[in-house]
C-alpha positions as CSV (number, residue, x, y, z in Angstrom):
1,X,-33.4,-0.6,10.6
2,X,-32.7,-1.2,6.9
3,X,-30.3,1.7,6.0
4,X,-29.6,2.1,2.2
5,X,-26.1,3.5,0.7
6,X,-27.4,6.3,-2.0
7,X,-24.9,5.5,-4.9
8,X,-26.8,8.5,-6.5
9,X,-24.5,10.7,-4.2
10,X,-21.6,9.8,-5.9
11,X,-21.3,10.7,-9.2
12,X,-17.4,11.9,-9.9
13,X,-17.6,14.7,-7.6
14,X,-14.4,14.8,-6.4
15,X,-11.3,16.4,-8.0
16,X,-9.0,14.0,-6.4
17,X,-9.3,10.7,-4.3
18,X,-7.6,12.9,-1.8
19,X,-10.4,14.9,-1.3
20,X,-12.9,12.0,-1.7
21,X,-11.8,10.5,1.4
22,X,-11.3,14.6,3.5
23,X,-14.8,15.5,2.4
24,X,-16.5,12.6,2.0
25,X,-15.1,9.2,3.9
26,X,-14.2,11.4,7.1
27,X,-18.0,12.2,7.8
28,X,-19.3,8.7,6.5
29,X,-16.5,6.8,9.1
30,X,-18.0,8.9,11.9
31,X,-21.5,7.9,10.6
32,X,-20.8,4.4,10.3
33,X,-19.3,4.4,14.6
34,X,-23.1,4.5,15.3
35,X,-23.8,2.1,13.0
36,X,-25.1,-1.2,15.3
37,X,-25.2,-4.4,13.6
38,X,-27.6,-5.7,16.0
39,X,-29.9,-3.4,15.1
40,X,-29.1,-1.8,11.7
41,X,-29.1,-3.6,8.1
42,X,-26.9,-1.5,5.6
43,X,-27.5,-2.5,2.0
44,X,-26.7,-1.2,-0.9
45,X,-26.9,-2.2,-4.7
46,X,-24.8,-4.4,-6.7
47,X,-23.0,-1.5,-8.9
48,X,-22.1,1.0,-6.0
49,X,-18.6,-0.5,-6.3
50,X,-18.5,1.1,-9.8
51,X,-19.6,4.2,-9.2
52,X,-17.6,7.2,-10.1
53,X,-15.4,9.3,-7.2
54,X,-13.5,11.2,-9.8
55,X,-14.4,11.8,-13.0
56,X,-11.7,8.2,-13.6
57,X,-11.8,6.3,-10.3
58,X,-14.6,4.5,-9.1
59,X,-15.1,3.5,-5.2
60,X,-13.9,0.2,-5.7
61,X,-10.6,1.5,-7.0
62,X,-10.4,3.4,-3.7
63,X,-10.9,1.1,-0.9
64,X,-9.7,-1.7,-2.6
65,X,-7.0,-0.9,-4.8
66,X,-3.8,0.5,-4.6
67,X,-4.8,3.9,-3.1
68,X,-5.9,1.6,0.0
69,X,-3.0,0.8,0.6
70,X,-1.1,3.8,1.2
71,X,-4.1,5.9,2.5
72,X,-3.9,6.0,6.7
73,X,-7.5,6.8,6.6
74,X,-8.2,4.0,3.8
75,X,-5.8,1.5,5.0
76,X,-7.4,1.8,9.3
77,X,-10.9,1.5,8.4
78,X,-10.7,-0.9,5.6
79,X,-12.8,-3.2,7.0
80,X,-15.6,-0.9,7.9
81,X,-15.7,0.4,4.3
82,X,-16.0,-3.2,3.3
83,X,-19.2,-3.2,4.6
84,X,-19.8,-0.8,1.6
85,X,-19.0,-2.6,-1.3
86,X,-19.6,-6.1,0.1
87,X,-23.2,-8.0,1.1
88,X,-25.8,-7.9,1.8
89,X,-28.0,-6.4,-1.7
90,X,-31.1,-5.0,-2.0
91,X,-31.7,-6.4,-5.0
92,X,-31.2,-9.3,-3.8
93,X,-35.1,-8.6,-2.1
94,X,-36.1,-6.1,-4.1
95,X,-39.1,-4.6,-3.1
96,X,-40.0,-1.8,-5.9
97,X,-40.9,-3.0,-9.0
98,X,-43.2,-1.6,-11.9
99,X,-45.3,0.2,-13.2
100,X,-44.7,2.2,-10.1
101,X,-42.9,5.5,-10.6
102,X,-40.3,7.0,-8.3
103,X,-38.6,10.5,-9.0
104,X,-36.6,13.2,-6.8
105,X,-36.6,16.4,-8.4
106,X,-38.0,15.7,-10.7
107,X,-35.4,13.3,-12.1
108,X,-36.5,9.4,-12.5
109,X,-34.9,7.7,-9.5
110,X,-36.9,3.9,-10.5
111,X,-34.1,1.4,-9.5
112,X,-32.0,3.0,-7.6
113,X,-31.7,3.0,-3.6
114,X,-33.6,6.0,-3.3
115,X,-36.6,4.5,-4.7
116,X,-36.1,1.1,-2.6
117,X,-35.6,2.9,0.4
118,X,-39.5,3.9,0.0
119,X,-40.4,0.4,0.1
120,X,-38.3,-0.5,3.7
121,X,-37.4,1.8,6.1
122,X,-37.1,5.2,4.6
123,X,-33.4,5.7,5.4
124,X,-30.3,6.1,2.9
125,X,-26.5,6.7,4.2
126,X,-25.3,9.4,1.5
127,X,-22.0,11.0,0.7
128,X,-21.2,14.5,0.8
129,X,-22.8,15.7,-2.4
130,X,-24.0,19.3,-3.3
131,X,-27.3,17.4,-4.7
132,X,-28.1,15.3,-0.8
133,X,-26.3,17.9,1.3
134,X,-30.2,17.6,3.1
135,X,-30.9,15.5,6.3
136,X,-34.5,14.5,4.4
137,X,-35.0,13.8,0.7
138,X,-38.6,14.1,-0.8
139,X,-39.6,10.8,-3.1
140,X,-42.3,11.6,-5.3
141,X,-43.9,7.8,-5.8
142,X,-46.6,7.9,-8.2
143,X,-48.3,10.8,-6.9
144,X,-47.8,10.7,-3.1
145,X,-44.9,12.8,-1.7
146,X,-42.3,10.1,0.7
147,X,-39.7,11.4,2.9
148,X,-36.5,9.5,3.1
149,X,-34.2,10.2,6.2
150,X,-30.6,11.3,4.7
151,X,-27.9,10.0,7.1
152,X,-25.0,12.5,6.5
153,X,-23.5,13.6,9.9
154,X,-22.6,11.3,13.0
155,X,-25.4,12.7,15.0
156,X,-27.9,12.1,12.8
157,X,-28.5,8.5,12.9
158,X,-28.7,8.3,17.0
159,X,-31.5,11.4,16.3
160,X,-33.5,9.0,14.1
161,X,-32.9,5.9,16.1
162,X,-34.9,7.7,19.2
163,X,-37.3,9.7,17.1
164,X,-38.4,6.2,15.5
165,X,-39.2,4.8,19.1
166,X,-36.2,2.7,18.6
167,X,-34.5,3.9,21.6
168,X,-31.4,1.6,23.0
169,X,-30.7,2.4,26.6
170,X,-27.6,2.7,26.2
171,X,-25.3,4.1,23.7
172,X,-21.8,5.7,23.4
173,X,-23.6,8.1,21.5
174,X,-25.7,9.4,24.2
175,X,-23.8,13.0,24.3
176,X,-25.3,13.5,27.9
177,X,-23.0,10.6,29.1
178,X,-19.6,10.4,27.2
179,X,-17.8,12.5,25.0
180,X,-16.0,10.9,21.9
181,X,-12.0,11.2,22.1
182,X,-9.3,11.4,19.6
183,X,-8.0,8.2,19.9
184,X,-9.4,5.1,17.8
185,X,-8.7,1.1,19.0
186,X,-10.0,-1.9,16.2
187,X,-11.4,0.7,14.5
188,X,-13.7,2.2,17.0
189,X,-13.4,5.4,18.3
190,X,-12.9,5.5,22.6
191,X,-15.7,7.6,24.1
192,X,-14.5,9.0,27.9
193,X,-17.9,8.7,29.8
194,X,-18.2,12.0,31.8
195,X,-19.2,11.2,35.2
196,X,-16.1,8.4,35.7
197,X,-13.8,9.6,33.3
198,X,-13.6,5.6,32.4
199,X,-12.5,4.6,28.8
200,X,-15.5,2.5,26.6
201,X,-14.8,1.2,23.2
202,X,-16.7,-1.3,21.2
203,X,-14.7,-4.2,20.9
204,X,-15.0,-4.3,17.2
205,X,-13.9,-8.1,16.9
206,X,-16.9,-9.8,18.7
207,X,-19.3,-6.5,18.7
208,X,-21.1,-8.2,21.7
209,X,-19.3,-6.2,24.3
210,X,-17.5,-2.7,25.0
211,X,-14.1,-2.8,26.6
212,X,-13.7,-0.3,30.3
213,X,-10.7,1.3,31.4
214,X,-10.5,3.5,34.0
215,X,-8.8,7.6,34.3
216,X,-5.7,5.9,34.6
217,X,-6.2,3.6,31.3
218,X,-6.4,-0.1,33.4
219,X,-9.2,-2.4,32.4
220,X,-11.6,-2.6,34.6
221,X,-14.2,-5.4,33.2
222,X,-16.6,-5.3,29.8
223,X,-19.8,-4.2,29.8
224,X,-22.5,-6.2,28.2
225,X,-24.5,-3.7,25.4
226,X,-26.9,-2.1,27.9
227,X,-23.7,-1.1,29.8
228,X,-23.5,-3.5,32.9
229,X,-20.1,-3.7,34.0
230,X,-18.7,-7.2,34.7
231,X,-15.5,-6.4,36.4
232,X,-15.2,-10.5,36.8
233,X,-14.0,-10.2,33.1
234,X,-11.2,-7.3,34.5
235,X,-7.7,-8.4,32.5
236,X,-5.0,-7.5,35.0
237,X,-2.1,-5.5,33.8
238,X,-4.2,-4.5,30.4
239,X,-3.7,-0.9,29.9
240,X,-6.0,0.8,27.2
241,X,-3.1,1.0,24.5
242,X,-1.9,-2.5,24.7
């Protein structure tokens, strides 16, 4: 799926980075744990990086300046906000063009995401805002009425990816089998799967593979991404904090 980053949504909300990255980053890192690469395309446009957080500081001045660097939150996940600010474009492809006519709310929304989203999928990924605090956003093109799915909350996006038929068999995110932890490894969170009380986490290095402990933290293989164990692959003496 083609998911679009609504730089609409940030417009120099925030009163401080500080609650930028409570408010806003918290939710979107959650989101962005059920992001699959195999699957999902995220793309955004080539000025996102400028938009405003503050009324002075722009996203790139958060996740790649200074800030970053003495942020926990910022500094752990720098490389999934990367995927933010960096490739792919969508104006690289761009698919809307004129003399159609795009709006939302009545406000002219022609070249922005939000209008390029009605040309591809139909999905943006959009920062807390009081203006997209909705799961759907209505697109007026011309004179037919397009809903865009609004990615906002972590639950959201496994909702969509079964509702649009695009069902993966397996997921961490399948709340009927494991229950997401506190505790986060390369960047991914560990899920405790309910039935074994084993450990799974993505290994966020190759993303071809989840890592499996069992209750007592030893590894006990990988698991391919349909969630076949191969405990031939079992590294002995590996606890699940090494």
């Amino acid at each position: 799926m083609e998911i679009l980053i609504n730089e609409l949504s940030l417009h120099g909300q925030f009163a401080t980075i500080d609650e930028f990255v409570d408010v806003a980053v918290k939710p979107l890192l959650s989101l962005l744990q059920q992001y699959d690469p195999t699957r999902d395309k995220l793309l955004k446009k080539y000025d996102l990086w400028s938009a405003n957080v503050t009324a002075t500081a722009t996203l790139q001045e958060v996740f790649k300046g200074s800030y970053s660097r003495t942020n926990d939150e910022i500094r752990r996940s720098k490389a999934q906000l990367a995927n933010l600010i960096d490739n792919p474009f969508w104006e690289d492809t761009r698919k809307h063009n004129a003399p159609d006519t795009y709006q939302h709310n009545a406000s002219n929304v022609f070249d922005t995401s939000l209008a390029e989203s009605c040309e591809r999928d139909r999905i943006v990924m959009s920062f807390v805002s009081s203006q997209f605090n909705f799961t759907t956003l209505l697109v007026k093109k011309n004179s037919t009425d397009i809903n865009i799915d609004n990615l906002i909350n972590h639950n959201h996006l496994f909702t969509l990816v079964r509702a649009r038929g695009l069902v993966v068999d397996f997921s961490l995110s399948d709340t009927s089998r494991f229950k997401k932890t506190h505790f986060n490894i390369q960047g991914k969170v560990v899920y405790k799967e309910l039935s074994t009380k084993c450990y799974w986490y993505l290994d966020n290095l190759h993303r071809s593979h989840y890592e499996v402990f069992n209750v007592n933290e030893e590894h006990i293989g990988i698991a391919d991404m349909t969630g076949n164990v191969d405990d031939s692959k079992r590294v002995d003496g590996r606890k699940l904090f090494d």
